[in-house]
C-alpha positions as CSV (number, residue, x, y, z in Angstrom):
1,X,16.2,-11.2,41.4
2,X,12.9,-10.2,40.0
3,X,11.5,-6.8,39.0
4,X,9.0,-5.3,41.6
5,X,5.9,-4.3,39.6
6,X,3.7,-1.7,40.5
7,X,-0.3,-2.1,40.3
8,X,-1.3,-1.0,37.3
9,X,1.5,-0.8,34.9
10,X,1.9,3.2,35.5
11,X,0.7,5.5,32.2
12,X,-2.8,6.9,32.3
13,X,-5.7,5.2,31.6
14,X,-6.8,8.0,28.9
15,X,-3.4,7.1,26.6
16,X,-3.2,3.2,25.6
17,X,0.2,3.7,24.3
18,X,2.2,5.2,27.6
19,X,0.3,2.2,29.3
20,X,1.6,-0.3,26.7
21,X,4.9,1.2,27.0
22,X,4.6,1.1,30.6
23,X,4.2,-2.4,30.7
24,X,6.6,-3.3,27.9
25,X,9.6,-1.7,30.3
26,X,8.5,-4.0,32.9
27,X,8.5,-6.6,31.0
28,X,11.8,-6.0,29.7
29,X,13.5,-5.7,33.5
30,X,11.4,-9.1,34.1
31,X,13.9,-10.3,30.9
32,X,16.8,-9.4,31.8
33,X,16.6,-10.4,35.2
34,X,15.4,-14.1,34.2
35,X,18.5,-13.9,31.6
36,X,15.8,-13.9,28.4
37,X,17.3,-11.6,25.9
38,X,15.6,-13.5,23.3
39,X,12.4,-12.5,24.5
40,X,13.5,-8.9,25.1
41,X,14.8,-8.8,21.9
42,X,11.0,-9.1,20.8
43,X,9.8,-6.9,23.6
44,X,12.2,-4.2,22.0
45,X,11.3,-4.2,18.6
46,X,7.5,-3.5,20.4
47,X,8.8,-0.5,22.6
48,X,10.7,1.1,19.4
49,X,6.7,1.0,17.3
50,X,5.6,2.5,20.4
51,X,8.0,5.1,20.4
52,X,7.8,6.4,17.0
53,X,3.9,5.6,16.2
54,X,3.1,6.4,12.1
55,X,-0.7,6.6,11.2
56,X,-0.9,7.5,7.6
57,X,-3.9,9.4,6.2
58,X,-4.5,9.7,2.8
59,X,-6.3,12.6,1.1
60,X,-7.4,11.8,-2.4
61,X,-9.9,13.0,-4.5
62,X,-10.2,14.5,-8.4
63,X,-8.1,16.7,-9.5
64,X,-8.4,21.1,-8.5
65,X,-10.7,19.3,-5.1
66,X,-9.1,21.3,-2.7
67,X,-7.1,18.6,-1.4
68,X,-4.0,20.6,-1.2
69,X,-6.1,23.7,0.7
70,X,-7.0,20.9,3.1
71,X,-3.9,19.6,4.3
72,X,-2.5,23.5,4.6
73,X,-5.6,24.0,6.5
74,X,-5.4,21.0,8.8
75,X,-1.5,21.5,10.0
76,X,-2.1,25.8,9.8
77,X,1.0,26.1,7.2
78,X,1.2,26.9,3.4
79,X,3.0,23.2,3.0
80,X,1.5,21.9,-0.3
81,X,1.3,24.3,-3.3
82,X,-2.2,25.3,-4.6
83,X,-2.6,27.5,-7.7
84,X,-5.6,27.2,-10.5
85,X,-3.2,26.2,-13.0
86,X,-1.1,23.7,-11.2
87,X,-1.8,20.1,-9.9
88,X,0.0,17.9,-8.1
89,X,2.3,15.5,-9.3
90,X,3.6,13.4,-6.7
91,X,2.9,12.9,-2.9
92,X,3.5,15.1,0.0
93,X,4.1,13.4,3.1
94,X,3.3,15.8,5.9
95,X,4.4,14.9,9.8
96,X,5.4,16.1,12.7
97,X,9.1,17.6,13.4
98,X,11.0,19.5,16.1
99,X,11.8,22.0,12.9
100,X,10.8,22.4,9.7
101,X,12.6,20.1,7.0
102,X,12.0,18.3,3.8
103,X,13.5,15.6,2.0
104,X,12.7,13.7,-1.4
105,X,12.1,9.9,-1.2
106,X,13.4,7.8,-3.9
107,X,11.6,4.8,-4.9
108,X,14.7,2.6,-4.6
109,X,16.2,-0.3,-2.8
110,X,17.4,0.1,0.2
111,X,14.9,3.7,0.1
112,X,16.9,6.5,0.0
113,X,16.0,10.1,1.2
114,X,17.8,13.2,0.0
115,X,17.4,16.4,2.5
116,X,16.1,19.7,0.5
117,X,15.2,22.9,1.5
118,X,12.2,23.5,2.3
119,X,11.2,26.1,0.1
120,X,12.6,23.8,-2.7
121,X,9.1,21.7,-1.8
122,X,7.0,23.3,-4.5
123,X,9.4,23.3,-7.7
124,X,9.2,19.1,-7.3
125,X,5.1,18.7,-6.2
126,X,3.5,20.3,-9.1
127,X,3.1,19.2,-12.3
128,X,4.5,21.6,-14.5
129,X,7.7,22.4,-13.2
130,X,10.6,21.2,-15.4
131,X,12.2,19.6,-12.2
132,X,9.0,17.2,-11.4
133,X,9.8,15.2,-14.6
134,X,11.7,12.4,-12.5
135,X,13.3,10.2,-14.8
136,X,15.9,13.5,-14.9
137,X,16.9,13.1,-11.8
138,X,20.2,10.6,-11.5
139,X,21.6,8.6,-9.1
140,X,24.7,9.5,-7.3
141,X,27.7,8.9,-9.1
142,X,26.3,9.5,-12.3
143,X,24.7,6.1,-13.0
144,X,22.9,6.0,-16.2
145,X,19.7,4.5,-14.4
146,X,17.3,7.1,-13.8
147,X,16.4,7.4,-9.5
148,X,12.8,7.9,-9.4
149,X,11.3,10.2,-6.9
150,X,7.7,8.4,-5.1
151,X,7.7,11.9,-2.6
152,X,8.4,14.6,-0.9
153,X,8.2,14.4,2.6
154,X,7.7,17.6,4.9
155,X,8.1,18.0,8.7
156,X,6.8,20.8,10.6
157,X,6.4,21.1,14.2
158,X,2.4,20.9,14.8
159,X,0.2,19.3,17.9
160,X,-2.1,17.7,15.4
161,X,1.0,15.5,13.6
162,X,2.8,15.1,17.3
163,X,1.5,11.7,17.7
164,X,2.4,10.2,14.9
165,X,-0.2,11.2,12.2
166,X,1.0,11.3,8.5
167,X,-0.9,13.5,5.8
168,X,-0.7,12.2,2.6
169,X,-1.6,14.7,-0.4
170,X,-1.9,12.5,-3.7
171,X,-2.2,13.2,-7.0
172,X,-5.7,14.1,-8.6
173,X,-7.6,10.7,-9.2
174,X,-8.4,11.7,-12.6
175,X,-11.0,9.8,-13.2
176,X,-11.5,5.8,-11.8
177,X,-10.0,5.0,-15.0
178,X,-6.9,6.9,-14.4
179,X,-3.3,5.9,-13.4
180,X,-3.3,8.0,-10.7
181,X,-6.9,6.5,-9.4
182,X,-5.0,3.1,-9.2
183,X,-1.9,4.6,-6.9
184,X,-4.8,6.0,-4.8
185,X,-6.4,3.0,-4.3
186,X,-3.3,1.1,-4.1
187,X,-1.8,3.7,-1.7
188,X,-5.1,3.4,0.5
189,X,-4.8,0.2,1.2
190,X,-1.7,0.4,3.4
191,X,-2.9,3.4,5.3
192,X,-4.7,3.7,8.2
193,X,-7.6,5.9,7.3
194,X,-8.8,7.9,4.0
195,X,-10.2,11.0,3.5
196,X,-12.1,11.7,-0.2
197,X,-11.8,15.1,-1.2
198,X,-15.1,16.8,-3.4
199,X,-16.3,20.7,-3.2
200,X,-19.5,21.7,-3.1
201,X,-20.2,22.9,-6.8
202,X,-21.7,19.3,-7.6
203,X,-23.0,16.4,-5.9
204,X,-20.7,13.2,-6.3
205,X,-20.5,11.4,-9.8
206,X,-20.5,7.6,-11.1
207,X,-16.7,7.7,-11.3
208,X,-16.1,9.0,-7.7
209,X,-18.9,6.8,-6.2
210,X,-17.2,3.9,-8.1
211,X,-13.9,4.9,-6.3
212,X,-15.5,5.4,-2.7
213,X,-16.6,1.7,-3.2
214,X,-13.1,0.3,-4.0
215,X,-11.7,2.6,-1.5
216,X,-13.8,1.1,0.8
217,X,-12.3,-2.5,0.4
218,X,-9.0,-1.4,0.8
219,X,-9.4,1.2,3.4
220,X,-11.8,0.1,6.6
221,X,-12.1,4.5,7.6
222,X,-13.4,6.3,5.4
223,X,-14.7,10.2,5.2
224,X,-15.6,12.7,2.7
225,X,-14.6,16.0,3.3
226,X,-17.1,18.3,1.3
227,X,-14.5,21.9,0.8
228,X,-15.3,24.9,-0.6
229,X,-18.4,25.7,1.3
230,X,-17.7,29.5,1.8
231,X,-17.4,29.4,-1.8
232,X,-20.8,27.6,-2.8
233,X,-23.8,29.4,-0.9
234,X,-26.2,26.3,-1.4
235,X,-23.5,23.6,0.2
236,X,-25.8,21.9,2.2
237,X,-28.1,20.7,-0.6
238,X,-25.3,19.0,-2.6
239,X,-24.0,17.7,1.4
240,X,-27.7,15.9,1.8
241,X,-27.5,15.2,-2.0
242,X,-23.9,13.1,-1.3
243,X,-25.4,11.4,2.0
244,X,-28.2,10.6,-0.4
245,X,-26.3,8.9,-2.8
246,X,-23.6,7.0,-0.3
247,X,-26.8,5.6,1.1
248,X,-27.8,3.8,-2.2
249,X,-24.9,2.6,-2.4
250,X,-24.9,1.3,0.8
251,X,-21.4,3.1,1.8
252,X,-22.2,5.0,5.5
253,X,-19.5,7.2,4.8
254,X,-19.7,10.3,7.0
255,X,-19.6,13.7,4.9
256,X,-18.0,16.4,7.0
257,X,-18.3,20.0,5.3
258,X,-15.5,22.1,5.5
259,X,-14.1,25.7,4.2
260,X,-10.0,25.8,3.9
261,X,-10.4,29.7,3.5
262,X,-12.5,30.2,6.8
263,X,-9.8,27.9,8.6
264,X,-6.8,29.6,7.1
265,X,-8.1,32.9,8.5
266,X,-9.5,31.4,11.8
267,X,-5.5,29.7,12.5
268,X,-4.4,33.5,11.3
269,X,-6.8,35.2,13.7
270,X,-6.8,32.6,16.8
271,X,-10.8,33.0,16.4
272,X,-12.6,29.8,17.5
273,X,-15.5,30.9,16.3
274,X,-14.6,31.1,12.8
275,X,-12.4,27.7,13.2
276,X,-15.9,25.6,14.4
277,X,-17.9,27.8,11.5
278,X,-15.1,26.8,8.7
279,X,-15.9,22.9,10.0
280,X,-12.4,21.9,10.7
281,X,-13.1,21.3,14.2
282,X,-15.0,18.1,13.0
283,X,-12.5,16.8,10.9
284,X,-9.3,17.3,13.3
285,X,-11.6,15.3,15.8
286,X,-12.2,12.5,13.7
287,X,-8.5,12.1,12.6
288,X,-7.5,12.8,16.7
289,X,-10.2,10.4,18.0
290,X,-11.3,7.4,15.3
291,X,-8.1,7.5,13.6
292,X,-5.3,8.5,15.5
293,X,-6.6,6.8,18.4
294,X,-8.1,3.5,17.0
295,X,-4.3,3.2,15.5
296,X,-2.6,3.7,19.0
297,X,-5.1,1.4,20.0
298,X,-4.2,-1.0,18.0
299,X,-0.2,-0.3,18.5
300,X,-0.7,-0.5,22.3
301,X,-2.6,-4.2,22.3
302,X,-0.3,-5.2,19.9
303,X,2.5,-4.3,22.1
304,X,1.0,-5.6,25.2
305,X,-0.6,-8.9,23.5
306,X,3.5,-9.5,23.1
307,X,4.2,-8.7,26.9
308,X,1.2,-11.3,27.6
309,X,2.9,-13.7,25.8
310,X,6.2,-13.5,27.2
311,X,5.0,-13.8,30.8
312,X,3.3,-16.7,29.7
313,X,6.7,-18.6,29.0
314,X,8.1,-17.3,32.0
315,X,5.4,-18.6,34.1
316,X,5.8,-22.1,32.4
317,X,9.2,-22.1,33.5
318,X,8.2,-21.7,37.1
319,X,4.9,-23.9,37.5
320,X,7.2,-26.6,36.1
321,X,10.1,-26.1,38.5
322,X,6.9,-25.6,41.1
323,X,5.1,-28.6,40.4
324,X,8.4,-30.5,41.0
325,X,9.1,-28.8,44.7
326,X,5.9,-29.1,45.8
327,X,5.6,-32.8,45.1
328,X,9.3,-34.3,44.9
329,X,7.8,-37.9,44.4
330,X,6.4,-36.8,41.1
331,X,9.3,-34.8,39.9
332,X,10.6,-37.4,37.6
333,X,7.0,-37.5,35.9
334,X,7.2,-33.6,35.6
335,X,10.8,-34.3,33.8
336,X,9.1,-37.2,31.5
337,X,6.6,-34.8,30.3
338,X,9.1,-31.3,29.8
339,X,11.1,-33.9,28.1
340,X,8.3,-35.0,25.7
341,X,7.5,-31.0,25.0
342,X,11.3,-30.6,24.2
343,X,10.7,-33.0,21.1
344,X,7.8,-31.3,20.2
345,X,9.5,-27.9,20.3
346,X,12.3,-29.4,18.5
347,X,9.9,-30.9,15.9
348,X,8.3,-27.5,15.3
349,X,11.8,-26.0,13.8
350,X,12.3,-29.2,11.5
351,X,11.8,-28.4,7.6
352,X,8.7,-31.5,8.0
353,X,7.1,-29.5,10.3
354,X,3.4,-29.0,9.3
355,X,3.4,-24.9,9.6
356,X,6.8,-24.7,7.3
357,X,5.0,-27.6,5.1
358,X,2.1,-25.1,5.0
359,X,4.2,-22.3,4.5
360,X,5.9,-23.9,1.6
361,X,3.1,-25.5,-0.3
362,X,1.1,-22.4,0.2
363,X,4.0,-20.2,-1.0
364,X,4.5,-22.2,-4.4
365,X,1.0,-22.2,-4.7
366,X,-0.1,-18.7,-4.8
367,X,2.9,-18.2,-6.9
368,X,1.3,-19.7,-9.8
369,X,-1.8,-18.6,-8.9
370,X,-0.9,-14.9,-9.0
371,X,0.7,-15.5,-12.1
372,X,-1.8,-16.6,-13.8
373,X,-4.5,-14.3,-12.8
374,X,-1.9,-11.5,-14.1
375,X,-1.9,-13.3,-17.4
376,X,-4.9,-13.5,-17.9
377,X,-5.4,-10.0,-17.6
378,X,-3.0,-8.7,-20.0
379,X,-4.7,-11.0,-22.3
380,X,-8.0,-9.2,-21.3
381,X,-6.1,-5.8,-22.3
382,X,-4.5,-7.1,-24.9
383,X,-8.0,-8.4,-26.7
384,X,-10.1,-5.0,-25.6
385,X,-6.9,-3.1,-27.8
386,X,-7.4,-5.3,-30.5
387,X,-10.6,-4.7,-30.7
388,X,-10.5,-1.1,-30.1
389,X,-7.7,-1.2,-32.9
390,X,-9.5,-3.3,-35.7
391,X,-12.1,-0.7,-35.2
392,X,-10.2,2.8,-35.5
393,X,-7.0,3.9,-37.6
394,X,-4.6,4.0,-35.1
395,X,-3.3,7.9,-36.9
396,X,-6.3,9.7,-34.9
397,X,-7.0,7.5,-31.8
398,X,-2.9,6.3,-30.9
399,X,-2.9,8.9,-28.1
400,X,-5.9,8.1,-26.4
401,X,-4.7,4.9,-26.9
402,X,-1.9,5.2,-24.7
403,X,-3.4,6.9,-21.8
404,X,-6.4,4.1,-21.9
405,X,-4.1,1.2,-21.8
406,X,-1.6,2.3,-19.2
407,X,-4.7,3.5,-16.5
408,X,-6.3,-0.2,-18.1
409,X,-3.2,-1.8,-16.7
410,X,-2.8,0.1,-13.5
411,X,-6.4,-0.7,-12.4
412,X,-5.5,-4.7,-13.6
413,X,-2.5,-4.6,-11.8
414,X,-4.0,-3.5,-8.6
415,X,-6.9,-6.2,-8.8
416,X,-3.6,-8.4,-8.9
417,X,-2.1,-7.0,-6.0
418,X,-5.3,-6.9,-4.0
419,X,-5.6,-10.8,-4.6
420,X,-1.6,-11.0,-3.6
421,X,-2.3,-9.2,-0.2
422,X,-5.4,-11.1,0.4
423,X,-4.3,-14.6,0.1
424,X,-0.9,-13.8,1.5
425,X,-2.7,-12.7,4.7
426,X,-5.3,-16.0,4.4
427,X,-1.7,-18.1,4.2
428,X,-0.7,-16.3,7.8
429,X,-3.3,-17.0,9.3
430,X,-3.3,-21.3,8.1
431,X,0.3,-21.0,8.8
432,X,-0.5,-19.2,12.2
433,X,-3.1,-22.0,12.9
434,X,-0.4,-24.4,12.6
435,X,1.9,-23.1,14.9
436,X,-0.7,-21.9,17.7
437,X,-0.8,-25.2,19.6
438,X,2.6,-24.5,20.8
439,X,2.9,-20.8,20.6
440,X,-0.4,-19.4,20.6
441,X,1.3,-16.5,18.7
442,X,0.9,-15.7,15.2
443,X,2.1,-12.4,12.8
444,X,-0.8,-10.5,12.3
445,X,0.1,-8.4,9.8
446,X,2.5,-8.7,6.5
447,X,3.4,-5.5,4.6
448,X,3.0,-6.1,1.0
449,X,3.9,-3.0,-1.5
450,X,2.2,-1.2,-4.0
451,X,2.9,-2.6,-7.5
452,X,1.8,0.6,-9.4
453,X,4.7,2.5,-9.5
454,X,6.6,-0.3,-11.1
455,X,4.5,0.7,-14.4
456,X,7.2,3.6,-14.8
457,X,9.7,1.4,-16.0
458,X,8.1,0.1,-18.7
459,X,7.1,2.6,-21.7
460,X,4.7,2.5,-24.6
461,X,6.5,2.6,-27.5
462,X,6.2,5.8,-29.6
463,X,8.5,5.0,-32.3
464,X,5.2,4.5,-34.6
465,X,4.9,5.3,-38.2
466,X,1.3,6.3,-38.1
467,X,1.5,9.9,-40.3
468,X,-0.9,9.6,-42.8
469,X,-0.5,10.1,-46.9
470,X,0.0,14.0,-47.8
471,X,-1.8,15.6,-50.4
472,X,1.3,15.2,-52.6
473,X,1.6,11.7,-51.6
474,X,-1.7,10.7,-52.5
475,X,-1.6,12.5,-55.8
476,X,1.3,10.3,-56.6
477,X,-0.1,7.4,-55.7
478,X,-3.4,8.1,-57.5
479,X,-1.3,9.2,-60.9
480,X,1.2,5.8,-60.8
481,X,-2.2,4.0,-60.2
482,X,-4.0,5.6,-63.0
483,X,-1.0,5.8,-65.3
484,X,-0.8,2.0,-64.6
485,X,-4.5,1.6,-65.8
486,X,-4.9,3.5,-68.6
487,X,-1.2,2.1,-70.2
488,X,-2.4,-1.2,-69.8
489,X,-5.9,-1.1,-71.7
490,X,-4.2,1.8,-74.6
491,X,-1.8,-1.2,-74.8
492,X,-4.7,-3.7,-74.9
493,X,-6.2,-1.6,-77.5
494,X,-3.1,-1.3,-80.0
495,X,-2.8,-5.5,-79.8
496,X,-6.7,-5.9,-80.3
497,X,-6.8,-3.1,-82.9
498,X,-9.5,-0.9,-81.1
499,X,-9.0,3.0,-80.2
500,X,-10.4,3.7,-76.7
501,X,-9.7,7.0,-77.0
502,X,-11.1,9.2,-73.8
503,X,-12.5,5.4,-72.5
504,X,-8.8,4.6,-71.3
505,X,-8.7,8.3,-69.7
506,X,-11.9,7.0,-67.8
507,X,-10.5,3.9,-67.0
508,X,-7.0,5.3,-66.0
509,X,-9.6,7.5,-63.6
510,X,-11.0,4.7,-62.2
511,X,-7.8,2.4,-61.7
512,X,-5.9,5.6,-60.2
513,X,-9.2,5.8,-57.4
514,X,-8.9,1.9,-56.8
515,X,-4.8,2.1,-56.2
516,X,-5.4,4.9,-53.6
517,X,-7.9,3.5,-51.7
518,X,-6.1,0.2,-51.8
519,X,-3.0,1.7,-50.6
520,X,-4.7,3.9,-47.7
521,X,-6.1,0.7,-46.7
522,X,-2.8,-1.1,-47.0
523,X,-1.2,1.8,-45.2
524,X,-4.2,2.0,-42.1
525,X,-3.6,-2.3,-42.0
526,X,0.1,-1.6,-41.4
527,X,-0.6,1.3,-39.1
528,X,-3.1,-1.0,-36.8
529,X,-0.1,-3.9,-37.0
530,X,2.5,-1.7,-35.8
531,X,-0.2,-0.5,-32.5
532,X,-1.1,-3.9,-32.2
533,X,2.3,-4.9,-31.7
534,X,3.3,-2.1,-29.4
535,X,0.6,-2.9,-27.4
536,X,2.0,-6.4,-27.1
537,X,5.7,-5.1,-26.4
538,X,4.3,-3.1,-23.7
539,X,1.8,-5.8,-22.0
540,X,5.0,-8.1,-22.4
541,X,7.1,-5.3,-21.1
542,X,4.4,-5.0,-17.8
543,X,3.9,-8.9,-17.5
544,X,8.1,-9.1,-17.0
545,X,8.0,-6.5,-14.3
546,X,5.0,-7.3,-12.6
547,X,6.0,-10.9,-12.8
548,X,9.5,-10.6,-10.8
549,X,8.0,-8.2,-8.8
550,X,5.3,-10.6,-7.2
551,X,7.9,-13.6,-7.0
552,X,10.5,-11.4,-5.3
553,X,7.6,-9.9,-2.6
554,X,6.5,-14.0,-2.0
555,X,10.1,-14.8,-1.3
556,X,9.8,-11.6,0.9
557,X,7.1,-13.1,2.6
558,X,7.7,-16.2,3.3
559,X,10.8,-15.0,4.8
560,X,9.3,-13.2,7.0
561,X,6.9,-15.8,8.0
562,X,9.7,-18.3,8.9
563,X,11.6,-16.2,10.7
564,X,8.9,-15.3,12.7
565,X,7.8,-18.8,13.6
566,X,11.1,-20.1,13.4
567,X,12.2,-17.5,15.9
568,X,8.9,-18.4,18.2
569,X,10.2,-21.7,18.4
570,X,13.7,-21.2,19.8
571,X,11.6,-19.2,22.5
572,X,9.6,-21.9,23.3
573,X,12.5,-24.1,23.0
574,X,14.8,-22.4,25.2
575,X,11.5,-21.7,27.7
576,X,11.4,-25.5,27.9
577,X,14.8,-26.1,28.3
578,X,15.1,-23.8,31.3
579,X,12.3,-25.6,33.1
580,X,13.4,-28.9,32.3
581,X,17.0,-27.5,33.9
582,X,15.3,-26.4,37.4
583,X,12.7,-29.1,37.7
584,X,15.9,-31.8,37.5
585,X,17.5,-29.6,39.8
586,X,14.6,-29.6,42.8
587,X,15.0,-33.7,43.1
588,X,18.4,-32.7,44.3
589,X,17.5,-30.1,47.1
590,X,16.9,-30.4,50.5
591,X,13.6,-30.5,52.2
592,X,14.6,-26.8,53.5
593,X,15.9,-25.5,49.9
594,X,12.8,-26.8,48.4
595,X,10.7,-25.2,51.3
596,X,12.6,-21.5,50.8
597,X,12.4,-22.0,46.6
598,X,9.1,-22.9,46.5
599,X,8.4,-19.4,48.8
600,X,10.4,-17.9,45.9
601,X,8.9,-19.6,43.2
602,X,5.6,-18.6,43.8
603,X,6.5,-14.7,44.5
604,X,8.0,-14.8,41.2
605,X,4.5,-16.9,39.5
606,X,2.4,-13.6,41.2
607,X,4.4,-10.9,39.7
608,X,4.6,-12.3,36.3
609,X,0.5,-12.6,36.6
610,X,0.2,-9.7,37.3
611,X,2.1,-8.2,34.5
612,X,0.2,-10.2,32.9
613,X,-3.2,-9.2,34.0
614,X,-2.0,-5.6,33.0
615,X,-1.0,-6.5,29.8
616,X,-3.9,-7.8,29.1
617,X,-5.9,-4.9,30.1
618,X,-4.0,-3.0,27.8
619,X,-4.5,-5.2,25.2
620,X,-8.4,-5.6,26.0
């Protein structure tokens, strides 16, 4: 018995996903009445993105921006601290909720939340408070291995997050050589829109222009939010100044000025004047309208491209069983050629078939290939510390040192990662190719994760003897040194005859000057050895991380890839083997079976196109 359809696929034409979902529940009866719970095991997985949509936004900016005061402003709730003497330390993830609730996420394997209370949220954001230095936390059970928080996550019940939408408040950028400039970028790259955070008491510099553009790469929406504008009367200059400058760079970013303060009071007061003065009205638009709904967008065709190609198996089923009642003397030739497709089908789950080939090669290849573009970037960094090194005394720059070669890294590591995700997604798409002549399906999207936080297991070595000579120390050295000298020419003297006199005092001078300077020099040599080497230790210590890192997320994807195909295949194969079964079957009806089956066959070809037409206006 087969579903009854109705015209249009119900939902509203203004909301793309109730239409998708609409259709996807259709399709889903079509399944179980056609006994397909393969496909509806696919058809599921779409209805459950559907039900629970996630569109993360990412604020970022330099640190005391206002991107805290922005996200309070948006949801109309003091969620995220903000003090002048605080920053934040890690991310808050702020979405929608039937109460208010937090939780911390642990950077772990399986990821593992742990609920707090709410007003618990601030002692583990900011940066100063005792409890934000994570590697005290512990895992359960007392494990020795520190549990490392990656964020706090915070639901509140508010219209604007209802459908799905995910503020992110990051860490300050710091600068683009920063750490934390890396985790933005890194972080941007998996969300679904950015918003770059910069007040109105100066018009955009190198460094955040320089971000913008790498932001841009990863991140296809883009917006600057321009705060403080209650706060800086001449605003609008440094806004045309910032459009100025994104124009010469050639980044047609929109800059939408805003005031937190004006908000704040204008959610207090109810007062819609004051909310379209404070410019919020603008922003909650775009995030409602180009983000929000560009990402349901995408969800709903996603979810309706899969409906599409479900009816499109079912209908091959039937046209095969129909071409075989409608014209019994060529039934054994529609047989023959379901027959030859069953090979084919059966060919395309083989290990030699040209997609896994693909997959495999491609795999192995970009294994080494990652690799070695991550060594030759520590060898980069490892020569620009040398250098820096040779030229310094590692006693008075060691410290800035260390900051400059763990941001150096993070940046290096996220160039890596950026070439991981890039070919990974080119080796979809070849693999894809390969597997469209049978399926026409392919998996548009692979999740590949961010790399930077893995720097937190490794540590630059501190353990560094890089105190220089005291005064006392010095003064020995000098008097052994000049001791030294003047003994050995008074000596000289006595053997030859000759009475230097205040002439070996001079020379004892001299030789005690010589010693020290040698041994400050000795003493610098073995400082810049020691930094040199705990550069290395560190760059090794990265390299080994990074290293199983990428070969484990490879694995991970090529997993994924054959699973996907692989499970596209029994589809197809068991798509084939039903038609084969009820094509066989018409050479044994009657001339009045095949009449009444053939009425039946073609009421079921008109409802599966037209859940397919709808599905593909969804998708459209």
């Amino acid at each position: 018995m087969a579903p009854q359809t109705a015209a249009g696929g119900g939902g509203t034409a203004a909301d793309p996903v109730a239409r998708a979902t609409a259709v996807v529940d259709l399709a889903l009866r079509a399944c179980t009445a056609y006994d397909r719970p393969d496909l509806a095991a696919r058809l599921g997985a779409a209805k459950r993105s559907l039900a629970d949509p996630v569109v993360h936004v990412v604020v970022v900016g330099e640190f005391k921006q206002g991107k805290s005061s922005l996200v309070n402003a948006l949801v109309g709730a003091t969620i995220c601290p903000v003090d002048d003497d605080i920053a934040t330390a890690v991310p808050t993830y702020v979405r929608h909720g039937p109460e208010p609730a937090a939780a911390l996420l642990f950077d772990e394997d399986p990821p593992r939340r742990e609920p707090i209370p709410v007003e618990d949220v601030r002692s583990w954001v900011v940066e100063r408070s005792p409890t934000a230095d994570l590697s005290d936390r512990r895992r359960p059970g007392g494990g020795a291995e520190p549990a490392r928080v990656a964020g706090v996550e915070v639901r509140i019940p508010r219209k604007l997050l209802a459908g799905g939408l995910v503020l992110v408040d990051t860490p300050g950028v710091g600068g683009l050589g920063s750490v934390h400039a890396a985790a933005s970028l890194a972080a941007a790259s998996m969300a679904d829109a950015l918003v770059f955070v910069t007040d109105a008491s100066q018009e955009l510099t190198r460094s955040e222009l320089d971000f913008l553009r790498q932001a841009r790469d990863m991140c296809g929406t883009v917006v600057c939010a321009l705060t403080k504008t209650d706060f800086y009367p001449y605003w609008r200059k440094i806004r045309d100044l910032d459009a100025g400058h994104l124009r010469e760079q050639r980044l047609e970013l929109p800059v939408l000025p805003v005031s937190s303060m004006l908000r704040a009071r204008a959610v207090a007061t109810s007062d819609t004047t004051l909310n379209t003065e404070s410019g919020f009205a603008e922003l909650v638009r775009f995030l409602a309208e180009r983000v929000g709904g560009g990402a349901a967008g995408r969800l709903a065709a996603d979810a309706a491209g899969d409906v599409a190609a479900v009816c499109r198996q079912l209908e091959a089923q039937f046209e095969a069983e129909r071409a075989a009642l409608a014209d019994p003397a060529a039934a054994q030739q529609v047989v023959d050629q379901l027959t030859a497709v069953k090979d084919r089908v059966e060919a395309l789950k083989a290990a030699a078939a040209r997609w896994s080939q693909t997959l495999t090669d491609g795999v192995a290849d970009l294994s080494s290939d990652i690799d070695h573009d991550l060594r030759g970037r520590i060898r980069t960094v490892i020569q620009e510390s040398d250098d820096a090194i040779e030229q310094s005394d590692p006693a008075d720059t060691w410290s800035e040192m260390e900051s400059w070669l763990e941001a150096r890294l993070a940046h290096e590591l996220l160039a890596n990662y950026t070439l991981l995700r890039d070919r990974a997604t080119v080796l979809s798409e070849e693999v894809g190719e390969h597997f469209r002549a049978a399926s026409g399906e392919v998996l548009s999207r692979l999740a590949v994760p961010n790399p930077t936080p893995m720097l937190a297991t490794a540590q630059v070595e501190h353990k560094l003897e890089l105190d220089r000579m005291k005064v006392g120390k010095q003064a020995m050295v000098a008097l052994k040194s000049a001791y030294g000298g003047a003994l050995m020419f008074v000596m000289l003297g006595a053997m030859t005859g000759i009475s230097l006199g205040p002439l070996g005092l001079g020379i004892g001078l001299v030789m005690g000057r010589k010693g020290l300077r040698d041994e400050k020099k000795r003493q610098r040599a073995a400082r810049q050895n020691q930094a040199r080497n705990a550069v290395r230790r560190y760059c090794d210590e990265v390299s080994f991380v990074m290293n199983k890192h990428s070969r484990d997320t490879l694995r991970k994807i090529q997993r994924e890839l054959r699973d996907h195909y692989t499970g596209l295949a029994e589809e197809l194969n068991r798509s084939n083997a039903a038609a084969l079964t009820s094509a066989t079957e018409s050479v044994k009806r009657t001339q009045a079976e095949r009449d009444q089956r053939l009425k039946d066959t073609d009421a079921e070809l008109a409802r599966l196109r037209k859940l397919r037409s709808d599905a593909t206006a969804v998708a459209g």
